[in-house]
ChimeraX commands (.cxc) that place a marker at each C-alpha (Angstrom):
marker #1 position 40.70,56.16,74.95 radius 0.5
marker #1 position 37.63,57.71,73.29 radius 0.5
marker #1 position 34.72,58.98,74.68 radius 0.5
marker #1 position 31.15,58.67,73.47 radius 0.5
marker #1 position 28.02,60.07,75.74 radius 0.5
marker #1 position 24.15,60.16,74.30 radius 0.5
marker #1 position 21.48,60.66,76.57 radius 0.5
marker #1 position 22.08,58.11,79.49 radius 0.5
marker #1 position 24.97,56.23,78.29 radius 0.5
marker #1 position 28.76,56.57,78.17 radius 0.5
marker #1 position 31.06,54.08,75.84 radius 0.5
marker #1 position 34.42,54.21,76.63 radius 0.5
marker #1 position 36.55,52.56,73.57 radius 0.5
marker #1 position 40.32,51.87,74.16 radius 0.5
marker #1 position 43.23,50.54,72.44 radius 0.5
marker #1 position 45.84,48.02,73.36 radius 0.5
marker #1 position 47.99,50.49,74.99 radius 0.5
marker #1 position 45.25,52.08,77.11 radius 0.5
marker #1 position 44.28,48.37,78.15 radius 0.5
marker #1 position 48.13,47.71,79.05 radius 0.5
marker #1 position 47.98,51.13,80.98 radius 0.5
marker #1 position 45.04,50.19,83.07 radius 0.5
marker #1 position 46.24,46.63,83.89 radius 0.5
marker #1 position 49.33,48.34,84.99 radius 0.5
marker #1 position 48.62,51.39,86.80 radius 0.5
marker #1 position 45.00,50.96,87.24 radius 0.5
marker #1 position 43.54,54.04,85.62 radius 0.5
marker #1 position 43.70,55.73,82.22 radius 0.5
marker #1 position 42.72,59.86,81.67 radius 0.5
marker #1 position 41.95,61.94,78.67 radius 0.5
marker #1 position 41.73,65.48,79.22 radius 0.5
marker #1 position 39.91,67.58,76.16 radius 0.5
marker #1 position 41.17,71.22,76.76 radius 0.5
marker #1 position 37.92,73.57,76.18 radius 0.5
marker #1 position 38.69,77.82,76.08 radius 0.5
marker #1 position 39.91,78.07,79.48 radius 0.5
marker #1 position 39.24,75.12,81.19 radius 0.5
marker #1 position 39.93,71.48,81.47 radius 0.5
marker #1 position 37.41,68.87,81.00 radius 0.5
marker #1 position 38.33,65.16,81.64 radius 0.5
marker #1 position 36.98,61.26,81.97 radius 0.5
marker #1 position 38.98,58.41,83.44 radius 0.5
marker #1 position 38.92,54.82,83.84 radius 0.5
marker #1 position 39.80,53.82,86.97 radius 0.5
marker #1 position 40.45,50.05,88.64 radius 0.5
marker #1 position 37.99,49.62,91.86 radius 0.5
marker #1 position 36.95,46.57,94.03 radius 0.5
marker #1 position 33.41,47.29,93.10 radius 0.5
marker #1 position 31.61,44.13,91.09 radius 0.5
marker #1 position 30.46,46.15,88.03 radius 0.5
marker #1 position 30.80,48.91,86.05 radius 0.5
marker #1 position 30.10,52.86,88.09 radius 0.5
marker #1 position 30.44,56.11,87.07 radius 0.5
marker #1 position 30.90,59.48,89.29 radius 0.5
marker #1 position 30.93,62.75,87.84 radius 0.5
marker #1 position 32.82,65.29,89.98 radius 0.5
marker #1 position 33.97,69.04,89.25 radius 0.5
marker #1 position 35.19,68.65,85.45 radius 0.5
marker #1 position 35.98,64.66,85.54 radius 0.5
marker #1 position 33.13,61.54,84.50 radius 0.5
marker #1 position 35.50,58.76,86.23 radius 0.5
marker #1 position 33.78,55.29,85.30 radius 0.5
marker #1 position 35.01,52.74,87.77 radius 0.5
marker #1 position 35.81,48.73,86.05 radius 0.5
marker #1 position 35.85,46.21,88.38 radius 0.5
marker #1 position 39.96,45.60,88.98 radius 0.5
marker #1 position 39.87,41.42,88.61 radius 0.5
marker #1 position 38.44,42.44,85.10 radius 0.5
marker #1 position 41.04,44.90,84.18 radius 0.5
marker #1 position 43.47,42.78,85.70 radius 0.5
marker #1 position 43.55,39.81,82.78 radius 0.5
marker #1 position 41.33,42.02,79.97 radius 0.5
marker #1 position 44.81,42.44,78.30 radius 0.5
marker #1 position 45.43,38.53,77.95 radius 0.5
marker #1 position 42.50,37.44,76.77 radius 0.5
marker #1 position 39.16,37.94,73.85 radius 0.5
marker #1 position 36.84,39.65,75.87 radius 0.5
marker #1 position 35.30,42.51,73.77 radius 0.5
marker #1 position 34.13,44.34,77.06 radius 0.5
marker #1 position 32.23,44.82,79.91 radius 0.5
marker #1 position 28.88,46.80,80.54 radius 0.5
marker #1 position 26.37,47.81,83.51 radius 0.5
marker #1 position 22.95,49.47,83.74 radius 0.5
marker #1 position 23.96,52.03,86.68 radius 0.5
marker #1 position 20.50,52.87,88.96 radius 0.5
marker #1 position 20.26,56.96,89.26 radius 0.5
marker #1 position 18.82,58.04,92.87 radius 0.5
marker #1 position 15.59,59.81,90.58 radius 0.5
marker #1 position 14.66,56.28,89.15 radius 0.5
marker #1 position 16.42,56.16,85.55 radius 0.5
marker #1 position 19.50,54.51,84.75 radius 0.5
marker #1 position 23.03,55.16,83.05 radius 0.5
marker #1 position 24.32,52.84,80.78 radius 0.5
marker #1 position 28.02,51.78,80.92 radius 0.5
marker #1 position 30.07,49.89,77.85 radius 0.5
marker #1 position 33.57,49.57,78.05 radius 0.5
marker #1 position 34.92,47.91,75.23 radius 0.5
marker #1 position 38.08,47.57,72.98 radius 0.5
marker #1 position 38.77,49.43,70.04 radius 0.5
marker #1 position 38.62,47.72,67.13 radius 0.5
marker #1 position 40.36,48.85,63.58 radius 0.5
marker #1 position 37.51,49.80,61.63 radius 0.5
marker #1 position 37.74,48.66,57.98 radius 0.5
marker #1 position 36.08,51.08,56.16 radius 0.5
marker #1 position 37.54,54.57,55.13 radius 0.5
marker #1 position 38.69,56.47,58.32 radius 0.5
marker #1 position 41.66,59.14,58.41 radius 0.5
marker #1 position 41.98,58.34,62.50 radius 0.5
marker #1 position 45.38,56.19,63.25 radius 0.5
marker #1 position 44.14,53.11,64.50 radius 0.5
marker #1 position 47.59,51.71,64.77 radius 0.5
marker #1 position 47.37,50.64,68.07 radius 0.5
marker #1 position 43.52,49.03,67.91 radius 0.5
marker #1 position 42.40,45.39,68.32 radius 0.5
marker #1 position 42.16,43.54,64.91 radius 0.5
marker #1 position 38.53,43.54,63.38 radius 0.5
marker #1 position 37.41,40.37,64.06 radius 0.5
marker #1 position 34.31,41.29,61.11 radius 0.5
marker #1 position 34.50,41.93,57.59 radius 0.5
marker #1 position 32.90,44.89,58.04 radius 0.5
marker #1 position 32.44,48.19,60.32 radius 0.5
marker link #1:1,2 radius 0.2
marker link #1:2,3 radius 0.2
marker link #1:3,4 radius 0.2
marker link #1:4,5 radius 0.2
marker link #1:5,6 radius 0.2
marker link #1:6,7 radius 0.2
marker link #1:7,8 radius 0.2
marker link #1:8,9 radius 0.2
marker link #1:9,10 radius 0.2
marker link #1:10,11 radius 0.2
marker link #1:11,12 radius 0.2
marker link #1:12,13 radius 0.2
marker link #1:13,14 radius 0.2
marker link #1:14,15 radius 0.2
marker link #1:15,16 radius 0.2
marker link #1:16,17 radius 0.2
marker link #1:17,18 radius 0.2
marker link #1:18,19 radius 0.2
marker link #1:19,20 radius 0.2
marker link #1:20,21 radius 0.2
marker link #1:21,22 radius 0.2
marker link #1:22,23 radius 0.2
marker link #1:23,24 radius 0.2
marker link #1:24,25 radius 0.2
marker link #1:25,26 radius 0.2
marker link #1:26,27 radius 0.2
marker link #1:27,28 radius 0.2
marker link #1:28,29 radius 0.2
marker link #1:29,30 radius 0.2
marker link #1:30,31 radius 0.2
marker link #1:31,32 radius 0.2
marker link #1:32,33 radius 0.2
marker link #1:33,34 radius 0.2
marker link #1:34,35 radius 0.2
marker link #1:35,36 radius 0.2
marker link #1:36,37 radius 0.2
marker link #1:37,38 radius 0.2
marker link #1:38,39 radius 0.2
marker link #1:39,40 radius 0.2
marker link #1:40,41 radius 0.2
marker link #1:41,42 radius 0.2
marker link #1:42,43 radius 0.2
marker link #1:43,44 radius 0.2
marker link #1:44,45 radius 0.2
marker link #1:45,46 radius 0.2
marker link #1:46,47 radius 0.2
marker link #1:47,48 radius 0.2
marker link #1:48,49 radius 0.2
marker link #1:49,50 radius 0.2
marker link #1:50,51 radius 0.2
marker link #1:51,52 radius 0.2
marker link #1:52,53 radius 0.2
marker link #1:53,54 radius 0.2
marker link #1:54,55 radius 0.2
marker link #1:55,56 radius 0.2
marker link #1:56,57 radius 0.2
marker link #1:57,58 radius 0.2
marker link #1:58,59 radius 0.2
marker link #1:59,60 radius 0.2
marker link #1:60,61 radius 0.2
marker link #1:61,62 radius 0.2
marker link #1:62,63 radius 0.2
marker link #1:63,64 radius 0.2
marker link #1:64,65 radius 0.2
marker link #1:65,66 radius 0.2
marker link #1:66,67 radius 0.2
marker link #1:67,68 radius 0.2
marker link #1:68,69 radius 0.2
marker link #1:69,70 radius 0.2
marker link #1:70,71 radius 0.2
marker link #1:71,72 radius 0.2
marker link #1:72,73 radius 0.2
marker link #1:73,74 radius 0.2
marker link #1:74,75 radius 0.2
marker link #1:75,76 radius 0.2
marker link #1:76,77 radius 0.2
marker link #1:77,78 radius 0.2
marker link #1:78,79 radius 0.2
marker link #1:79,80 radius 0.2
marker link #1:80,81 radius 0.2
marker link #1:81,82 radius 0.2
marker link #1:82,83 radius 0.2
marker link #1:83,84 radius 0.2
marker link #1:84,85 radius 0.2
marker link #1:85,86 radius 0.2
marker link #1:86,87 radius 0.2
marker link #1:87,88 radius 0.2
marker link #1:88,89 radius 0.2
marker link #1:89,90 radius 0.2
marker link #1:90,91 radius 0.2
marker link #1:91,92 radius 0.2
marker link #1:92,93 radius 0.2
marker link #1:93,94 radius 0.2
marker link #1:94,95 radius 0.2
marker link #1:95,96 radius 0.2
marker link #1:96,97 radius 0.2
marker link #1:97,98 radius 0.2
marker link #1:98,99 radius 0.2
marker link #1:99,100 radius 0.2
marker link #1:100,101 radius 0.2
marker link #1:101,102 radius 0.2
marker link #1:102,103 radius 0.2
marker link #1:103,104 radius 0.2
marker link #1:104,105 radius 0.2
marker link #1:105,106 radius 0.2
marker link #1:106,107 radius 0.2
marker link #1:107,108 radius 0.2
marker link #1:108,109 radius 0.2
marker link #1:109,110 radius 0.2
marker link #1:110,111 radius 0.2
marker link #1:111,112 radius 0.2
marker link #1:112,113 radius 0.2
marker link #1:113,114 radius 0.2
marker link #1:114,115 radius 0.2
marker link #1:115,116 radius 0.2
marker link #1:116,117 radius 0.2
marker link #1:117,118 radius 0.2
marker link #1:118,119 radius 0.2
marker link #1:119,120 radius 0.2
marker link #1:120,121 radius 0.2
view
């Protein structure tokens, strides 16, 4: 699962396995070790009807709702996104999507990402 944040907005891209994983168990965790500490983000299953987010300690969890997560495996659905109210007015944006082999140059292993339904990335 990879992480991207900018400003008010978190993507969270993951690959076939990590979709598997959350069908099955309901959650999926990265944890990026920095000096001493830990930090971490999660997707987590919840009965909730959209896309949340929670940041607590050194974790961002982003809640998907769990009758998504449930089939996302079986079927063509890119992904699933929410504009999150904050309490001072502004809003978070959510994406949650699959991770798609990119077709230009890239030394990442994308051996376990969605086929590229483009010609391009």
């Amino acid at each position: 699962m990879k992480l991207r944040i900018k400003g008010n907005s978190i993507r969270l891209r993951l690959t076939k396995s990590d979709v598997q994983k959350l069908a099955q168990t309901g959650n999926v965790i990265e944890t990026t070790q920095i000096g001493k500490g830990k930090f971490k983000y999660e997707l987590q299953t919840s009965n909730q009807d959209s896309l949340q987010a929670l940041l607590h300690d050194d974790t961002i969890t982003v809640y998907i709702p769990k009758t998504f997560a449930l089939v996302w495996h079986e079927n063509d659905v890119v992904g699933i996104e929410n504009l999150m109210p904050l309490p001072d007015g502004n809003s978070l944006f959510l994406l949650v999507e699959k991770d798609f082999v990119c077709l230009d140059e890239t030394t990442d292993d994308q051996s376990d990402n969605y086929e590229n339904p483009n010609q391009v990335c």
